[in-house]
ROVO-171248 format. One record per atom (N, C-alpha, C): residue in one letter; x, y, z negated. Coordinates in steps of 0.2 Angstrom, whole numbers, plus 2048, in hexadecimal, padded with zeros to 3 digits. Layout:
N
aXYZ ...
END
This chain:
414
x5EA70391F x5EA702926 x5EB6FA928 x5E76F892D x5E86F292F x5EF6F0934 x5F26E8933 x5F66E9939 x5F36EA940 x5FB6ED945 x5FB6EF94C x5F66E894E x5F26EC952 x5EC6E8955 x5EE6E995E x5EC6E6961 x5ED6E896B x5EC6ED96B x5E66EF96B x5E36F496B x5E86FB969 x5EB6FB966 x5EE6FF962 x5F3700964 x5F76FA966 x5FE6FA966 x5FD6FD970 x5F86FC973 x5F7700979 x5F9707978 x5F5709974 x5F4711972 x5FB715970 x5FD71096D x60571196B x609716972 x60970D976 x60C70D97C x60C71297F x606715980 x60371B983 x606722980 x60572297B x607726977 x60F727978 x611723976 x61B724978 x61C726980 x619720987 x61A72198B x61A72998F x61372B98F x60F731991 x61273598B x613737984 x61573D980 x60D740980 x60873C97F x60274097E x600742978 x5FD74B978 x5FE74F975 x5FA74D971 x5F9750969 x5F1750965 x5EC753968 x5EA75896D x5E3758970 x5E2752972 x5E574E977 x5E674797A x5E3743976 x5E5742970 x5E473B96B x5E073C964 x5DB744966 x5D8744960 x5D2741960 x5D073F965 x5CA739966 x5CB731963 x5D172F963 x5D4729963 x5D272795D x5D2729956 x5D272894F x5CB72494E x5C3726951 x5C1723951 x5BF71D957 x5C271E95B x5C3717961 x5C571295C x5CA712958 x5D070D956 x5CB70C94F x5C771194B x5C170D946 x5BE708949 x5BC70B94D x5B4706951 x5B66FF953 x5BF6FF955 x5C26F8955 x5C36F5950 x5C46F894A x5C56F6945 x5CC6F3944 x5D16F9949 x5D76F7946 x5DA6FB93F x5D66FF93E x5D7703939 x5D0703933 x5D170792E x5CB70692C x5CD70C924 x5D0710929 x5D0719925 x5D171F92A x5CC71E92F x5CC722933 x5CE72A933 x5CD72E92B x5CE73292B x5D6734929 x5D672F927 x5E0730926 x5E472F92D x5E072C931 x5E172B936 x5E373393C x5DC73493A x5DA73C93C x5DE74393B x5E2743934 x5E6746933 x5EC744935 x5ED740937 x5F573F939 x5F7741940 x5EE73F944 x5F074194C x5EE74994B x5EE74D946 x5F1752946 x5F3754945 x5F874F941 x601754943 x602752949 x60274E94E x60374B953 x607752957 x60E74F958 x61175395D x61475995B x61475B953 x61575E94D x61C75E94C x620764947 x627761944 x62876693D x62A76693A x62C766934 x630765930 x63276C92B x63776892A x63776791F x630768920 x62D766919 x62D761919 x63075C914 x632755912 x62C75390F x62875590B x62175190C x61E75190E x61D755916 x61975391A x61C74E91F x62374F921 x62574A926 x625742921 x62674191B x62673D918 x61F73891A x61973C91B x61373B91B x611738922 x61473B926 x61373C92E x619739933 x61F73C931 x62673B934 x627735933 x62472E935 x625728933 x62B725934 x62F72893A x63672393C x63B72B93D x63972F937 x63F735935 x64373793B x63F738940 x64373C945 x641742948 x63F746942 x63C74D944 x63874F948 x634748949 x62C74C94D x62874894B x62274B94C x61D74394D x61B742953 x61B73D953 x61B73895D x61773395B x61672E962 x614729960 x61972295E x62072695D x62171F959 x61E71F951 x61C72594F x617728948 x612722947 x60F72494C x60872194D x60A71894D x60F716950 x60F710950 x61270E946 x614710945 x61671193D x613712939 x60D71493B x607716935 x602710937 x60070F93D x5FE70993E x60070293D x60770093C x6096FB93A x60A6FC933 x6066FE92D x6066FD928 x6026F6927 x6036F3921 x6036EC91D x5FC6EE91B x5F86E9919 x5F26EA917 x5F36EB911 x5F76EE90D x5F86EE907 x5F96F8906 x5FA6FB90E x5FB70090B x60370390A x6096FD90B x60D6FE90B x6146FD910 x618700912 x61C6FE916 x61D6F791A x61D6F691D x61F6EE923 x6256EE922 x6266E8920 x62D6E4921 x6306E7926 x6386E8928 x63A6EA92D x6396EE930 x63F6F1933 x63E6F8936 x63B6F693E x6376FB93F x62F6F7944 x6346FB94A x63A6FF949 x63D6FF951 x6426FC953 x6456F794F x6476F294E x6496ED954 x64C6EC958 x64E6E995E x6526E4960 x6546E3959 x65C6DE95D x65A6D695B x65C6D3960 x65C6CA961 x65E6C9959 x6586C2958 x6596C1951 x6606BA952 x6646B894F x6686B3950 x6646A994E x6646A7950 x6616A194B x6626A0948 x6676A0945 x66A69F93E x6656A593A x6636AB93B x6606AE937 x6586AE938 x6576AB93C x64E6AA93D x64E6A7936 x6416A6935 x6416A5932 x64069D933 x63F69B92A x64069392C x63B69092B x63868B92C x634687930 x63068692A x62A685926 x627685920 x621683923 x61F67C92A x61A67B92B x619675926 x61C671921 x61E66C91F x62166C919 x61D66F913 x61E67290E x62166D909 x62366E904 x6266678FE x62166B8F9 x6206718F8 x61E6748F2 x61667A8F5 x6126798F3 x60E67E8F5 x60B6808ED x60D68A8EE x60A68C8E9 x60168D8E7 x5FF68C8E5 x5F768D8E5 x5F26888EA x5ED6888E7 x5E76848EA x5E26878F0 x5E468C8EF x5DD68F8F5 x5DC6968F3 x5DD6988EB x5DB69E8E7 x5E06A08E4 x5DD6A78E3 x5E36AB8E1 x5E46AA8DA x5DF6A88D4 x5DF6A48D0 x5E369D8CF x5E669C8D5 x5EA6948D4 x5F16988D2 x5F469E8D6 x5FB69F8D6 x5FD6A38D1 x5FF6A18CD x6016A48C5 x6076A48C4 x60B6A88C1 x6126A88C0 x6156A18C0 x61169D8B9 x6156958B8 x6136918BF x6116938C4 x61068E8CB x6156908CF x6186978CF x61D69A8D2 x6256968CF x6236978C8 x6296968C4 x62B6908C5 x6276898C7 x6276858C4 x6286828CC x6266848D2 x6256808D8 x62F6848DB x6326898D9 x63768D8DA x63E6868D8 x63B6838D2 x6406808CF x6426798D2 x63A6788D3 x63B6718D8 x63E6728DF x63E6788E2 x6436798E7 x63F6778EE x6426748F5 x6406738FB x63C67A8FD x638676900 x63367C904 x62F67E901 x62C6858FF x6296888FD x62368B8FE x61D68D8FF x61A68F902 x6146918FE x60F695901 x60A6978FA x6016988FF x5FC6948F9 x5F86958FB x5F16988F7 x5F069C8F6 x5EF6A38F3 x5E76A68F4 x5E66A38FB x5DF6A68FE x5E16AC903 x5DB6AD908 x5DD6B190E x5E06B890C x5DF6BD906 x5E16C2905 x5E76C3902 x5EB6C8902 x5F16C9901 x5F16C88F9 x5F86C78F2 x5F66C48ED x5FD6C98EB x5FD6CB8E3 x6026CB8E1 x6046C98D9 x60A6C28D8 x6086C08D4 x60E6C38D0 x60E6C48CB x6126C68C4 x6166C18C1 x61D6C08C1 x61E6BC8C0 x6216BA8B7 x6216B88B1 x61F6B88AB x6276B58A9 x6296B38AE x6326AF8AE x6376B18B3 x63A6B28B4 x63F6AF8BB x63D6AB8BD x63B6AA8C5 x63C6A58C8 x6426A28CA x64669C8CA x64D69A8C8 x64D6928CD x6536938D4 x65668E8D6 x65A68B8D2 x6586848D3 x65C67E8D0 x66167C8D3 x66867B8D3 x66C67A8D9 x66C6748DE x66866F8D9 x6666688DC x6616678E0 x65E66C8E1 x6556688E4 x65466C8EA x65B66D8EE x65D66E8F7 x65D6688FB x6616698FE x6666708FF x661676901 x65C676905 x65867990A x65367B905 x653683903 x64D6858FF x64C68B903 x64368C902 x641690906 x63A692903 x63C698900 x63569B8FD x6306A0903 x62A6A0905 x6286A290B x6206A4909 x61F6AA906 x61A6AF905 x6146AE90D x6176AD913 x6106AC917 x60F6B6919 x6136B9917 x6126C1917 x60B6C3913 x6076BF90E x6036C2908 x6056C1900 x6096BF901 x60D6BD8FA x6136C48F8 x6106C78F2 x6166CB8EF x6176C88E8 x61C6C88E6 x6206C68DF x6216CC8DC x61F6CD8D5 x6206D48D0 x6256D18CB x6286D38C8 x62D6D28C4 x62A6D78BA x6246DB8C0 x6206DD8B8 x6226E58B6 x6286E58B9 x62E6EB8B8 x6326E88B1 x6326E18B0 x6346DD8A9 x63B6D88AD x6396D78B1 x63E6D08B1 x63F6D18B9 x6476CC8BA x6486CC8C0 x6466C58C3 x6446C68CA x6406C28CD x6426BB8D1 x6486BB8D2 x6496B68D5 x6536B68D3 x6536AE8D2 x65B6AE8CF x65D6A68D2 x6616A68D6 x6676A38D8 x66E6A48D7 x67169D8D3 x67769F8D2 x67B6978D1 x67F6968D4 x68468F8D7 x68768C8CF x68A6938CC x6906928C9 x68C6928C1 x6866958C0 x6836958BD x67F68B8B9 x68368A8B3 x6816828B2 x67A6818B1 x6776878AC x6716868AA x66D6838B1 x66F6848B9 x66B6838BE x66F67E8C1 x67267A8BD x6776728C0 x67C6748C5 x6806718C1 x6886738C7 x68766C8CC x68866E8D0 x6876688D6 x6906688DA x69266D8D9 x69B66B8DB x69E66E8D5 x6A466B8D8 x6AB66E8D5 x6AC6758D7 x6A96788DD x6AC67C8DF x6A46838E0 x6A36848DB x69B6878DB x69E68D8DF x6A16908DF x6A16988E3 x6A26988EA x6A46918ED x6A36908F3 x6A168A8F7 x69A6898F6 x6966838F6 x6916848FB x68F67F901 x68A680903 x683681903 x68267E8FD x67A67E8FA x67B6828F3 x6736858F2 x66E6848F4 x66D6898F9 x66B6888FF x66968A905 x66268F905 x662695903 x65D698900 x65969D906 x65369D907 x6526A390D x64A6A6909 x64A6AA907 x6446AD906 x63F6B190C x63A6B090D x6386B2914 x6306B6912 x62B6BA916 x6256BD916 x6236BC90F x6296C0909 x6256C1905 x62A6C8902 x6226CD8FE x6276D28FB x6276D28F3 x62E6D48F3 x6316D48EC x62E6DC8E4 x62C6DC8E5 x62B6E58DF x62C6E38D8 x62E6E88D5 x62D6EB8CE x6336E38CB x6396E18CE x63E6DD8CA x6406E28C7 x6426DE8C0 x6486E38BA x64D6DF8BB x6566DE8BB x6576DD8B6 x65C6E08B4 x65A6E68B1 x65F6EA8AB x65D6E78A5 x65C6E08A2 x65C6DE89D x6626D889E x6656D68A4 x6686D18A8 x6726D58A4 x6746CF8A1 x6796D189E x67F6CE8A0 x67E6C88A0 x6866C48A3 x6836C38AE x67F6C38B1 x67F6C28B8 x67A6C88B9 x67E6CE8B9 x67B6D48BA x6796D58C1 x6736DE8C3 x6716DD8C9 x66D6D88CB x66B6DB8D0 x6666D78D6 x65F6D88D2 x65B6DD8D1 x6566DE8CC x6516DB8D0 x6506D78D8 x64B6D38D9 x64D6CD8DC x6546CD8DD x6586C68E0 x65E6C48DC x65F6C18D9 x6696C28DA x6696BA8DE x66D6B98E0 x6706B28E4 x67A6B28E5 x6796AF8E2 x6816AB8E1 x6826A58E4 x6886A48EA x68869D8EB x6836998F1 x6866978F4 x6826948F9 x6816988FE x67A699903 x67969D907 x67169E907 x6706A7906 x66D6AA906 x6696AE90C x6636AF90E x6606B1913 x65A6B4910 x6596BB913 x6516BE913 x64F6BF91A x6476BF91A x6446BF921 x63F6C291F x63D6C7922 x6356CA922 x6356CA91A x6366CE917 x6356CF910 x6376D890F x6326D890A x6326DF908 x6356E0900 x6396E68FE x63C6E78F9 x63A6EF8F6 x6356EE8F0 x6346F48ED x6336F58E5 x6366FB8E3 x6366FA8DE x6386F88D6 x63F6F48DC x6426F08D7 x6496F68D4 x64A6F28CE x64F6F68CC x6576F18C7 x65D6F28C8 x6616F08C1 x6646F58BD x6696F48BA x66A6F98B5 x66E7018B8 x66C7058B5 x66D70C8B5 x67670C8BA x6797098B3 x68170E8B5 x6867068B4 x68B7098B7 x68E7008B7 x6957018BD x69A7018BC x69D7048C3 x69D6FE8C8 x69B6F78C5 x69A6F28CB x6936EE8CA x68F6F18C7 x68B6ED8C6 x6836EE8CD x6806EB8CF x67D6EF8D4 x6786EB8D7 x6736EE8DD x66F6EA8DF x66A6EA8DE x6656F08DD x65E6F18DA x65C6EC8DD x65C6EC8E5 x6566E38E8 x65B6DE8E8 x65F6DE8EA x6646D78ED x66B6DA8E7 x66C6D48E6 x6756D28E4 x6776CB8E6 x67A6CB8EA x67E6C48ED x6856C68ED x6886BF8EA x6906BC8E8 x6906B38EE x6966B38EE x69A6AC8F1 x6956A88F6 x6946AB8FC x6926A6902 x6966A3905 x69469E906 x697698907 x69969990F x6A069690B x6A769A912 x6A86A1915 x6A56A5910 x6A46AA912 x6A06AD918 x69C6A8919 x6966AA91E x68F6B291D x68D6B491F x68A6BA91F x6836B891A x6826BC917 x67A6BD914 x6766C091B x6716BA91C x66D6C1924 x6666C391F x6666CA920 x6616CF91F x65D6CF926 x6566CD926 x6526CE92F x64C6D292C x64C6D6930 x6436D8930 x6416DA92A x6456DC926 x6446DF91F x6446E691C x6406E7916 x63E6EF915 x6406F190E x6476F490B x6496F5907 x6456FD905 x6406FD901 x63E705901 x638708906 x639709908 x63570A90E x630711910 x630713909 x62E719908 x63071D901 x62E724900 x62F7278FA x62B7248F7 x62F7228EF x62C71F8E9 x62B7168E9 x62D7178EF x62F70D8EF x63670D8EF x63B7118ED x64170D8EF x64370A8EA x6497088E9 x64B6FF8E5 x6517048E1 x6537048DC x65670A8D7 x65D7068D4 x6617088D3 x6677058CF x66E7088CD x6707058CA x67A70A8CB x67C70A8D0 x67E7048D5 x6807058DC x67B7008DF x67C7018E7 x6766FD8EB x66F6FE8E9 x66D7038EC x6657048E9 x6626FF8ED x6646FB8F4 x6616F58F7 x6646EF8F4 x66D6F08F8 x6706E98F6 x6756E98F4 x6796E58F2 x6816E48EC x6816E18EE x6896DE8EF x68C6D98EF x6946DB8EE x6966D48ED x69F6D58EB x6A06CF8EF x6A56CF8F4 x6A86CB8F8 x6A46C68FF x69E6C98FE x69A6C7904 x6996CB90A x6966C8910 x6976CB915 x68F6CC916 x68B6D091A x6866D091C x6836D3923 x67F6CF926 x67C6CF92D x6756D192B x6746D692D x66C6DB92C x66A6DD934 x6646DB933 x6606DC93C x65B6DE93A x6586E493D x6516E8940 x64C6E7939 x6536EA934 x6506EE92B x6506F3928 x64D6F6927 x64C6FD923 x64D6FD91C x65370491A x654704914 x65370A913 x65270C910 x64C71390D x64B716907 x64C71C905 x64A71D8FE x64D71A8F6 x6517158F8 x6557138F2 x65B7178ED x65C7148EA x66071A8E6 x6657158E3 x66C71A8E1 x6717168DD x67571D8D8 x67071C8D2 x67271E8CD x67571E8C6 x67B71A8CA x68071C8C3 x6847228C5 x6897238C1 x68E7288C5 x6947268C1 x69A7298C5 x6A17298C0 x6A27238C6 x6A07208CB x6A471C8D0 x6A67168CC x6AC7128D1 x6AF7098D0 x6B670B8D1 x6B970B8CD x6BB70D8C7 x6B97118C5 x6B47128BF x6B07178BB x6B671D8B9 x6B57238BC x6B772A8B7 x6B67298B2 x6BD72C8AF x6BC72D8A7 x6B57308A5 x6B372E8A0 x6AF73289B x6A872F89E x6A872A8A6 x6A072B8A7 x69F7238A7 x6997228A9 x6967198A7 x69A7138AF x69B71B8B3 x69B7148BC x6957168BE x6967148C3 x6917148CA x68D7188CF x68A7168D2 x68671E8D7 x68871B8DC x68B7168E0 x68D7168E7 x6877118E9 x6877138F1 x68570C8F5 x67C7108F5 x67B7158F6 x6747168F6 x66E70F8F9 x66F70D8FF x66B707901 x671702901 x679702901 x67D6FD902 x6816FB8FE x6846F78FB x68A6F78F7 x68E6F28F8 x6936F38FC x6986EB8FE x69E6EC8FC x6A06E88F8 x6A76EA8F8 x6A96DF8F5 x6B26E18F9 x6B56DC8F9 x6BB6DC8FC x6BB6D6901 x6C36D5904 x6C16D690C x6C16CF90E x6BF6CF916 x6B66CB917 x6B46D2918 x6AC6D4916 x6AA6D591C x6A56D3922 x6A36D8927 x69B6DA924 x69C6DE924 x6956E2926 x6926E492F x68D6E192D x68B6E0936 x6836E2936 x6816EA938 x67B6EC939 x6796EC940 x6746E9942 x66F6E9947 x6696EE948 x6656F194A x65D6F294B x65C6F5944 x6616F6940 x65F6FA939 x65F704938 x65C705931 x65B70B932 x65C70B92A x662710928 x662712922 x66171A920 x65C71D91D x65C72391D x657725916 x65B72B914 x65572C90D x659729907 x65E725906 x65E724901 x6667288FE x6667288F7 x66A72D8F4 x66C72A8EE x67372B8ED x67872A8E8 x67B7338E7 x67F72D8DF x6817348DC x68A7358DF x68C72F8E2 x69372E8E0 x69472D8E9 x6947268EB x6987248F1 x6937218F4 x6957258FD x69071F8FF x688721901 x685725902 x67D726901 x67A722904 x68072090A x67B71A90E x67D71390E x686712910 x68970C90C x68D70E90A x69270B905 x696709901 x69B704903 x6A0704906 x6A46FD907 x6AC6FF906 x6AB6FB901 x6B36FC900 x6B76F4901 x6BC6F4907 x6BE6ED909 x6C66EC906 x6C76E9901 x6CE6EB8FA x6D36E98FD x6D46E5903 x6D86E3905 x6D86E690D x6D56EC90D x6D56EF914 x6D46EA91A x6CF6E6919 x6CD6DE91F x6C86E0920 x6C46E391E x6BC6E3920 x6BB6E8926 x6B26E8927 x6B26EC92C x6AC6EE92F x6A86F1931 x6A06F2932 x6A06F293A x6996F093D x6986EF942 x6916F2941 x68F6F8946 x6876F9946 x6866F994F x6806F794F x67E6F8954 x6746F8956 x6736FE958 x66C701959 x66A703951 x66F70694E x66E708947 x66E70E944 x669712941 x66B71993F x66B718937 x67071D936 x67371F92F x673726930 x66C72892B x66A73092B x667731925 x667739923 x66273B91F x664739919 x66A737917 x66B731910 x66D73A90D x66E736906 x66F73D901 x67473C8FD x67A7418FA x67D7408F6 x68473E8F8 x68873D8F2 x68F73B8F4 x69473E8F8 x69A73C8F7 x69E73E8FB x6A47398FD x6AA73A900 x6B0734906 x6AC72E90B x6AB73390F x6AA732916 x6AF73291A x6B472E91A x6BA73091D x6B872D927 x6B4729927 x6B472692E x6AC726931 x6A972692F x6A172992E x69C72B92D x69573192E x693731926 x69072F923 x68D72F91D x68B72C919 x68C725917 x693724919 x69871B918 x69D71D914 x69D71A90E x6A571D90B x6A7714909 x6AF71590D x6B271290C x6BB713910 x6BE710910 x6C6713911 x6C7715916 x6CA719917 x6CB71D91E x6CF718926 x6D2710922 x6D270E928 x6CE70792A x6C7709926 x6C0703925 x6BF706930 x6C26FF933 x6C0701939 x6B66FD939 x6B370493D x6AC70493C x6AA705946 x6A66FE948 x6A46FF94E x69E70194F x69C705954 x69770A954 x69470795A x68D70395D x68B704962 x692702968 x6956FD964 x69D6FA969 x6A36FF96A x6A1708966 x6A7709966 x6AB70B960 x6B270A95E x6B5709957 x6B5710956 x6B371394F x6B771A94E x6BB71A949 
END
C-alpha cells in the first residue's frame, strides 16, 4: 500500500466521523485504485469486509484489528492505509498525539558533511555506510528514488572524535540489515578502541548521536561478549536520540539476567538526561518483533527515557529465571517491550502503545526496577494492553516493578 494520500485521509475522516457501515464503503476500494492511492485493490476489498466486524480470532484481528481495540472501524482503515511502501508497519504509532519537545525533533540534515551513495542503489554498500559512520557529522544517503536495503558486512562504529553532532538520516527509504549476523550500530564513550576523548567517559557530552527516517532489521548481537545487548543499537555515553525509525527483527542473546535489548541497549547519558524515543515502531506486527533475554524493544541500566507517539508490539523477552537468576536457570525473561532498571530513572511515556508482547518472567510490557526506590513513570495518552506472561504487578498491569514505584497515569498517581 501506498502512503496516506488526501484523498484518503478524507475517507478516513468520514469513516471515523459518520461510523459508516461496510454496505456504505463497499464501493470505495475501487475510487481509492483509480486514484492510485493504493495499488492492491483486492486486499483492500477484503478488509472493508470486515468493516464494522469483531472477533475474537487473533488471526483475523491481527490482519484487520489494526489498532487492537476490538473492532474494525476506520481507525483500521487509517492503519492499513498508512502502511510504508515497503509493506511494513510505519514508524510510530499513527494515533499518536502528543507535542514533540525540541530537544526531541528531528535534526536539520539539509547540509550534509557525509553523503552515502551517488544517485544509485549500486553506490551504497556496506563499506560506504561503514566508512562515512566513522567520519561522523551529518550523515545522509543518496540511494536513488526508491526505497533500499543495504546489509551491512561490519558494524557500523562512532568514533568519539568526529562530533560532537552526529546524525545518521535514512530520508525514510533507507533500511540497515545486520544480515541476522552482526549488530548494526555501536556507540560507546568509554570504549578506547573508538578514542577516549575525556577522563570522564560515562558522563560526557559527546558524541551527540540522533539516528532519524531509517529502519533497523535482522541486528544480531548474540555473538557480542564483553558490551553485550542492543542487537541493532548499543549506545554508551553521550546522548542518544531516535526519530521516525523502525525496529525489526532484531535480536541479542537468549538468556542473561542483565543482559538485554533486542533493538536498543543504552548506558550513561550525559547528566542523566533522557534517551527520547519519537515516532518510532518497535515490532509492529506478528513476526517482526525484536527477540531477547530482557527488553524485547529497549534495555538500559541507569538511564532515563522520554518516548512519544511509539509503538511497541510483538517483541519477546526470552530468558527466564529473572535478575537475580533462580537457581538452576540461565536469568532473564523480563521487560517484554521494556527493560529499565537503575536508581533515579524517569520513564516518561507519551502518545505510546504497548501491546502484544510477551515474556517468561517480569514485566510483559515494562520492567522497571528503581534500586534505590527514586524512580518513577509518567504515562500520558498511553495504553498498556494485551501484553503476555509474567507476573508482580504490584501497582499496575503488566508493570513489574516495587510496590512503592509511584506511577502517574494521565495526571493521576496510583
Amino acid at each position: 500500500m501506498k502512503k496516506t494520500g488526501k484523498l484518503f485521509l478524507v475517507i478516513t475522516i468520514l469513516c471515523i466521523w459518520v461510523n459508516l457501515g461496510a454496505d456504505k464503503i463497499m464501493g470505495l476500494d475501487a475510487a481509492i485504485a483509480d486514484a492510485a492511492i493504493i495499488d492492491d485493490p483486492t486486499s483492500f476489498s477484503d478488509f472493508v469486509g470486515a468493516f464494522g466486524t469483531t472477533s475474537s480470532d487473533s488471526d483475523y484481528n491481527a490482519v484487520y484489528d489494526l489498532d487492537n481495540d476490538s473492532d474494525i472501524d476506520g481507525r483500521d482503515v487509517f492503519a492499513l492505509l498508512n502502511e510504508e511502501d515497503d509493506g511494513l508497519p510505519p514508524a510510530g504509532n499513527p494515533f499518536g498525539e502528543c507535542a514533540i519537545p525540541s530537544d526531541a525533533m528531528e535534526e536539520d540534515t539539509s547540509t550534509p558533511d557525509q553523503v552515502i551513495g551517488n544517485g544509485t542503489p549500486a553506490s551504497c554498500t556496506s563499506q560506504a555506510v561503514v566508512g562515512a559512520i566513522a567520519l561522523g557529522g551529518i550523515i545522509t544517503f543518496d540511494c536513488g528514488p526508491d526505497p533500499i536495503t543495504i546489509t551491512l558486512n561490519e558494524t557500523a562504529k562512532i568514533f568519539n572524535n568526529t562530533g560532537p553532532q552526529i546524525v545518521v538520516d535514512g530520508g525514510g527509504k533507507v533500511t540497515l540489515s545486520g544480515g541476522n549476523q552482526r549488530r548494526i550500530l555501536y556507540m560507546n564513550t568509554c570504549d578506547g578502541n573508538q578514542v577516549h576523548t575525556t577522563s570522564h567517559c560515562q558522563d560526557q557530552d559527546h558524541p551527540q548521536l540522533t539516528i532519524q527516517n531509517l529502519t533497523f532489521i535482522n541486528g544480531n548481537s548474540k555473538s557480542e561478549t564483553k558490551y553485550t545487548g542492543g542487537g541493532a543499537v548499543y549506545a554508551y555515553g553521550g546522548r542518544f536520540k531516535v526519530v521516525n525509525c523502525r525496529f525489526f527483527n532484531n535480536v541479542c542473546a537468549d538468556t542473561g539476567p542483565d543482559v538485554g535489548g533486542a533493538a536498543i541497549r543504552a548506558f550513561g547519558q550525559y547528566q542523566d538526561q533522557p534517551v527520547y524515543v519519537v515516532n518510532s515502531t518497535f515490532g509492529g506486527r506478528d513476526g517482526l518483533g525484536n527477540v531477547g533475554s530482557n527488553g524485547g524493544g529497549i534495555s538500559s541500566i541507569g538511564v532515563s527515557w522520554t518516548i512519544i507517539n511509539s509503538l511497541f508490539s510483538y517483541n519477546e523477552a526470552i530468558g527466564y529465571g529473572g535478575n537475580p537468576e533462580n537457581d538452576g536457570t540461565p536469568g532473564g525473561g523480563s521487560g517484554g517491550a521494556i527493560y529499565n532498571d537503575g536508581n533515579d530513572m524517569v520513564l516518561s511515556l507519551c502518545g505510546t502503545r504497548i501491546e502484544y508482547n510477551e515474556v517468561n518472567q517480569h514485566g510483559s510490557g515494562i520492567f522497571f526496577v528503581t534500586n534505590n526506590h527514586r524512580g518513577y513513570i509518567t504515562m500520558e495518552d498511553t495504553a498498556i494492553e494485551n501484553n503476555i506472561g509474567g507476573y508482580w504487578y504490584p501497582v499496575y498491569p503488566q508493570i513489574s516493578c516495587h510496590d512503592d514505584t509511584p506511577i502517574r497515569v494521565d495526571g493521576v498517581w496510583q
